[in-house]
C-alpha positions as CSV (number, residue, x, y, z in Angstrom):
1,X,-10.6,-57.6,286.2
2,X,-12.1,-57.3,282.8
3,X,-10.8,-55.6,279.9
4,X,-12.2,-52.1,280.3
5,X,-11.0,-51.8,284.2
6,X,-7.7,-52.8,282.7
7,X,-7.5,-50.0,280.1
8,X,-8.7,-48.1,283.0
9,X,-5.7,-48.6,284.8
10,X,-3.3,-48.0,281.8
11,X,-5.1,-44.5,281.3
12,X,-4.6,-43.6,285.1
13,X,-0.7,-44.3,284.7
14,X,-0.7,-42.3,281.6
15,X,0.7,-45.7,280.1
16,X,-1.3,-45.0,276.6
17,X,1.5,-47.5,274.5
18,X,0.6,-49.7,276.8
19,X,-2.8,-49.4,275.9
20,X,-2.8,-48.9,272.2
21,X,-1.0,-52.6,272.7
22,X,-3.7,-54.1,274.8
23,X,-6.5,-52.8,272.6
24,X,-5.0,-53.9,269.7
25,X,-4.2,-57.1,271.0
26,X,-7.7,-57.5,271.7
27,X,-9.4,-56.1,268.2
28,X,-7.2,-58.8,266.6
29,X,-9.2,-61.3,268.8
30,X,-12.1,-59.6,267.9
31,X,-11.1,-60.0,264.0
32,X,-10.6,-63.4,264.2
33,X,-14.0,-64.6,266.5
34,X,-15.9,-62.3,263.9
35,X,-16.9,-60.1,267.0
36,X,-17.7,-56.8,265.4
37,X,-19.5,-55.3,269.0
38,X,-16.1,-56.3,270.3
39,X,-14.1,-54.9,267.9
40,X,-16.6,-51.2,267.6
41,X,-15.7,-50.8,271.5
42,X,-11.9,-51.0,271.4
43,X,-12.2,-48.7,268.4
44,X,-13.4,-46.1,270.1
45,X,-11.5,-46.3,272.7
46,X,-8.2,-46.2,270.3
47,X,-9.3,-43.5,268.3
48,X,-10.0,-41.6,271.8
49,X,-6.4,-42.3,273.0
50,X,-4.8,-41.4,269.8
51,X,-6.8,-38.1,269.7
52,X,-5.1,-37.7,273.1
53,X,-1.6,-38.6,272.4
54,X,-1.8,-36.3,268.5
55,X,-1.8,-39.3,266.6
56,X,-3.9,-38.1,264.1
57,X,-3.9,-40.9,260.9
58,X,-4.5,-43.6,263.7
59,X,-7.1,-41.3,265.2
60,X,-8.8,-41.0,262.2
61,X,-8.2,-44.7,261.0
62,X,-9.8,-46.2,264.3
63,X,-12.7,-43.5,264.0
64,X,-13.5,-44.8,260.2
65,X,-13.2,-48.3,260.9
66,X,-15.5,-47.9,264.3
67,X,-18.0,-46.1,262.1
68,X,-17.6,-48.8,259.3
69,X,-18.7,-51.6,261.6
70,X,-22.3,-49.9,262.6
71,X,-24.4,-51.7,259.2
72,X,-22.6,-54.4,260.2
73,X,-23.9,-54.6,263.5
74,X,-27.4,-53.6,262.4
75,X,-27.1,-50.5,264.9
76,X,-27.8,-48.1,262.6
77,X,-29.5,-44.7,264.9
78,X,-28.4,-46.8,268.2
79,X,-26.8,-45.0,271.0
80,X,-24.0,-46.7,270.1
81,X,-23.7,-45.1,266.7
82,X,-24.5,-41.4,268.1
83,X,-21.4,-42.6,270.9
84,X,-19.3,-43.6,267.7
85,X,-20.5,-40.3,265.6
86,X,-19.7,-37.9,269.0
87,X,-16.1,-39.7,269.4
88,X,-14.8,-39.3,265.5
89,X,-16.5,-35.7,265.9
90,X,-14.1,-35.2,268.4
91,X,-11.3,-36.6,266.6
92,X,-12.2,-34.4,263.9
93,X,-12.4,-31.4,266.0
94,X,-8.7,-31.7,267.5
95,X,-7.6,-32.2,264.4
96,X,-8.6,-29.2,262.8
97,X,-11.1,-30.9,260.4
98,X,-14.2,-28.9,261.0
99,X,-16.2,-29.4,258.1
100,X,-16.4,-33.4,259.2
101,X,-16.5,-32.4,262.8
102,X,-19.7,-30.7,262.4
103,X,-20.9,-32.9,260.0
104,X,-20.8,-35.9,262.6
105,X,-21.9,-34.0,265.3
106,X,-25.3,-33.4,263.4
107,X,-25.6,-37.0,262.6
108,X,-25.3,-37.5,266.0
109,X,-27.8,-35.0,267.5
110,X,-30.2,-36.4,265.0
111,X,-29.9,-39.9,266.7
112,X,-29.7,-38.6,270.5
């Protein structure tokens, strides 16, 4: 079972702890192989399950540091980056932060 089928399986047992723990776990591999792709992916997916659970400073933390790591992937106007931009839109949007929320939306359109 890989790592995504796992979160998958947290998610459907509302067990969102236990997935903030394995993602975490996981970005900290990430940090030390130097895996930025690695580390952008289990980003997103934590700033998606904070969003869900009203976390809102990790929401926004995980949606900065996903976006941070696009130069340093070189995936500048990727789908990957519009992905990133829709997700931290999103965030932004639950969070009553529409000014951003639009903003990133835009950025995104403008890649999709």
């Amino acid at each position: 079972m890989n790592l995504i089928e796992k979160l998958d399986q947290l998610y459907n047992r509302s067990d969102y702890q236990g997935a903030i723990r394995l993602a975490n776990y996981w970005i900290e591999e990430a940090e030390r192989g130097r895996d930025a792709e690695g580390e952008f992916a289990l980003r997103n997916e934590l700033m998606g399950i904070y969003r869900k659970i009203g976390q809102k400073d990790q929401a926004l933390k995980n949606a900065d540091l996903a976006l941070a790591l696009i130069k340093e992937m070189g995936a500048e106007g990727s789908v990957a980056e519009g992905t990133a931009l829709v997700n931290a839109a999103t965030v932004c949007k639950a969070f009553d932060m529409p000014q951003r929320s639009l903003e990133l939306f835009t950025r995104a359109q403008a890649i999709y």
